[in-house]
C-alpha positions as CSV (number, residue, x, y, z in Angstrom):
1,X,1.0,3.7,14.3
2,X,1.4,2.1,17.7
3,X,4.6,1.0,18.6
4,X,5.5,-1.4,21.6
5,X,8.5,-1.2,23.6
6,X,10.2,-4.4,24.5
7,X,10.7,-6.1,27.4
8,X,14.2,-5.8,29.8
9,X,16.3,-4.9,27.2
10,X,15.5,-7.4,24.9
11,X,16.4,-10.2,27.4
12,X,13.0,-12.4,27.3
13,X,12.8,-12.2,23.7
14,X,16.3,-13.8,23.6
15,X,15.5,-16.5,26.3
16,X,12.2,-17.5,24.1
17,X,14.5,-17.8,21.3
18,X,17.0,-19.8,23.1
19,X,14.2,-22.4,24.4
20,X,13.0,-22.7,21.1
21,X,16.1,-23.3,19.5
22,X,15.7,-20.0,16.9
23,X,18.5,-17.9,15.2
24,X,17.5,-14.7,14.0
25,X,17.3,-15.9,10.4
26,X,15.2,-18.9,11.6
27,X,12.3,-16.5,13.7
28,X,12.2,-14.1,10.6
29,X,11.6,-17.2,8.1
30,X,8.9,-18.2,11.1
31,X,7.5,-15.0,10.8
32,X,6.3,-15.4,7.6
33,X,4.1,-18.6,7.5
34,X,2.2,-16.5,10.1
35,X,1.7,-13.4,8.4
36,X,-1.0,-13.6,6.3
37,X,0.5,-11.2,3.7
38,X,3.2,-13.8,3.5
39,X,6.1,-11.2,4.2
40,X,7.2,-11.4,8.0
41,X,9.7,-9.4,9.1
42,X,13.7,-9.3,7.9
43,X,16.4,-11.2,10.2
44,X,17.8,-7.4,10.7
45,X,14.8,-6.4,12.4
46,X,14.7,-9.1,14.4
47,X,18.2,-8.8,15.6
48,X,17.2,-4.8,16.0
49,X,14.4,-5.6,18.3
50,X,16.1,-8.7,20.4
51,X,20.1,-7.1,20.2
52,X,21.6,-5.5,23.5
53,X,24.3,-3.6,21.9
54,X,24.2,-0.2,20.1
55,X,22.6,-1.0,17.3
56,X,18.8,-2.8,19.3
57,X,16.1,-0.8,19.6
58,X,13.8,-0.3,22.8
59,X,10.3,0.0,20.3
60,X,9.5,-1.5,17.3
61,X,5.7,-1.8,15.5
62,X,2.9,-3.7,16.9
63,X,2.7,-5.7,13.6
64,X,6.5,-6.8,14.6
65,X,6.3,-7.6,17.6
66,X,3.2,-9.9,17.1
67,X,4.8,-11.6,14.3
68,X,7.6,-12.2,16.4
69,X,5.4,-13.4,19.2
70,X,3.2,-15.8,17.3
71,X,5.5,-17.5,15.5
72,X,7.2,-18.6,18.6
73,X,4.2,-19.3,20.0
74,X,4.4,-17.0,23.3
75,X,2.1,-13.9,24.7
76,X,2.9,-10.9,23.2
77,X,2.9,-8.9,27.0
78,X,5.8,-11.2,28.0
79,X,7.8,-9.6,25.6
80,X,6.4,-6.0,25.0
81,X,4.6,-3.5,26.8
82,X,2.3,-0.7,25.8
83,X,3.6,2.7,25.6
84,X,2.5,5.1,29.3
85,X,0.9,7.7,26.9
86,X,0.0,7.6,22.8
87,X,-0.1,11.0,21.2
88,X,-2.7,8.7,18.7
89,X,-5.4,8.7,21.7
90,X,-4.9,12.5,23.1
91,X,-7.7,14.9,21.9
92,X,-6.4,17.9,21.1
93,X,-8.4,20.7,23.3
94,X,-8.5,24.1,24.1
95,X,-8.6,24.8,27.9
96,X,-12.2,25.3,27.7
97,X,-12.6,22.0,26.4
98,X,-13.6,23.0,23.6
99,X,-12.9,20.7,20.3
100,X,-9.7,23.2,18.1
C-alpha cells in the first residue's frame, strides 16, 4: 500500500484547515460525505497526520490523505508528496537480470 508523506511538517495541512474554518473533528466528519464507503477517517488520524508534536506522523495512506484533501476541497500534492522510491514498484532481480 502506498503511503504519502506530508508536506513541511504538517504545516499546509494546518493552514487549509485554518482558512476553512475546520477542527479536526469537523474535517474527519467531512471526510465522510466524500468517501463513498461512508466511513472517512477518525478525528485521531487527522490530528496524527496534521500534529507537530511527538505524537504526528510524517506518512499516512493514500486513501487518507485524499479524503483529507477532497473534503477540503484542495490538491492533494499541496499537502503530500510521493515517496523517492516504493519497494511496491522494484522488481526483484538477479544481477543477470534475470526474473528470481
Amino acid at each position: 500500500m502506498t503511503n504519502l508523506i506530508r508536506k513541511g511538517e504538517g504545516k499546509p495541512l494546518r493552514a487549509a484547515m485554518k482558512r476553512k474554518g475546520l477542527s479536526a473533528e469537523q474535517l474527519a466528519a467531512a471526510t465522510k460525505s466524500v468517501d463513498v464507503t461512508g466511513r472517512g477517517i477518525s478525528a485521531a488520524t487527522v490530528w496524527k497526520v496534521t500534529g507537530s508534536g511527538s505524537t504526528a506522523t510524517t506518512k499516512c495512506r493514500l486513501r487518507t490523505a485524499w479524503l483529507m484533501a477532497t473534503a477540503m476541497d484542495e490538491p492533494l500534492q499541496e499537502h503530500f508528496d510521493m515517496p523517492t522510491v516504493s519497494t511496491d514498484t522494484v522488481e526483484r532481480s538477479s544481477l543477470n537480470g534475470h526474473s528470481r
